[in-house]
C-alpha positions in Angstrom: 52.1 99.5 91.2 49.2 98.5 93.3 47.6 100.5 96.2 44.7 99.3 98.7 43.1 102.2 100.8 40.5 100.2 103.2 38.0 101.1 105.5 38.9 98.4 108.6 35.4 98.4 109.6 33.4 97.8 106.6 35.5 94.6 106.2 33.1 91.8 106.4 34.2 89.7 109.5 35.7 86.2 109.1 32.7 83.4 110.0 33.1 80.8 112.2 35.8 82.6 114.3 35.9 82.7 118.3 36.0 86.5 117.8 35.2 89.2 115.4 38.4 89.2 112.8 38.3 91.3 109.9 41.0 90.4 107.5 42.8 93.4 105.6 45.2 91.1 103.8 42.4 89.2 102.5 40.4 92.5 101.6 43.5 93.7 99.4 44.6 90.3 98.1 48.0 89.9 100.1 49.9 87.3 99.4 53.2 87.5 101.9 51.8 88.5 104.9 48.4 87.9 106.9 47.1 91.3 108.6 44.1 91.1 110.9 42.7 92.8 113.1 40.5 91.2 116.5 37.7 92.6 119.0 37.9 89.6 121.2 35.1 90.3 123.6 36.3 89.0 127.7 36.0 85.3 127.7 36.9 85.0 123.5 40.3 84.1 122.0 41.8 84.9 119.1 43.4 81.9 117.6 40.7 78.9 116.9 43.1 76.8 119.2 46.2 77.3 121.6 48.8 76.0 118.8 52.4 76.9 117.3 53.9 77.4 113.5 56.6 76.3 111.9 58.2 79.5 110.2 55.2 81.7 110.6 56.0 84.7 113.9 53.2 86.7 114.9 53.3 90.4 116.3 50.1 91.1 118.5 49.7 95.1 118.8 47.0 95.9 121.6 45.1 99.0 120.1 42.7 99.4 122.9 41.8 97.1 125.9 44.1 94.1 127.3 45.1 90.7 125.8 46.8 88.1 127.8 48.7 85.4 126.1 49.1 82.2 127.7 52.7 80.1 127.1 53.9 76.9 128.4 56.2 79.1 130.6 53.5 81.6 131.4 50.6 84.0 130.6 51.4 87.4 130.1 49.5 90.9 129.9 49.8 93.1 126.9 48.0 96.4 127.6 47.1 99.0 125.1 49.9 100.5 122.9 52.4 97.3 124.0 53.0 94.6 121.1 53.8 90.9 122.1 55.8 89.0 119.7 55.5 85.4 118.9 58.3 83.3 117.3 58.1 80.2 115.0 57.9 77.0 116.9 56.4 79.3 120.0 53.2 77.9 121.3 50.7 80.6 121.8 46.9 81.5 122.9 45.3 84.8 122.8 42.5 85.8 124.5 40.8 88.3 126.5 40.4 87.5 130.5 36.8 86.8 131.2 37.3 88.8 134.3 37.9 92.0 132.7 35.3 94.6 131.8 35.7 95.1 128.3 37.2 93.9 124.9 40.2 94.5 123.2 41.2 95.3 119.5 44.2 93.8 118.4 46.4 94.2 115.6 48.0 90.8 114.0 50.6 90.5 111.6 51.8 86.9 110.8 54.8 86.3 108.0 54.9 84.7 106.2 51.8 84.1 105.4 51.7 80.5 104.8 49.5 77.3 106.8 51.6 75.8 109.2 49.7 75.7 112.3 49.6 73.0 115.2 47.5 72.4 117.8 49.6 72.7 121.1 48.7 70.3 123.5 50.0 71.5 127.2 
């Protein structure tokens, strides 16, 4: 049996991100799913590129603050308490308006968790 009680906060954030990211999957050595958590600040993205997977969907939970995702079809608003989902093959950015007063924290949860991203050129 294995059990992992972390402190979300006094995970070490992920360098060379566009936004704090503190990874609790990496913290308690998951292998099957990847488990972050975001403070994009307004102007910052999540995701290092607007891009797609191949099997991988995503679940975006909006703890506090806004997120809009931008789609080829069109960019919608996720408020606090609201999840967006994200298929496989679904092109995707995440980010936090520049226009908007404050940051957001975001839940991610991305299965499985495997490396099949694409940049998404629109």
């Amino acid at each position: 049996m294995g059990y992992h009680h972390i402190g979300v906060d006094g995970i070490e954030p992920t360098p060379d991100r566009p936004c704090t990211r503190r990874s609790i999957s990496e913290a308690a050595g998951l292998e099957n799913v990847a488990l972050n958590v975001y403070e994009p600040s307004p102007g910052e993205s999540i995701p290092l590129a607007y891009h797609y997977h191949d099997k991988q969907e995503e679940v975006f939970y909006v703890l506090s603050g806004e997120l809009s995702v931008e789609t080829p079809e069109e960019t919608y608003t996720v408020g606090a308490d609201e999840a967006f989902v994200v298929e496989a093959e679904s092109p995707q950015r995440a980010y936090v308006d520049e226009n908007v007063e404050e940051g957001a924290r975001v839940l991610v949860l991305g299965a499985p968790a495997i490396d099949d991203v694409h940049p998404y050129e629109p």
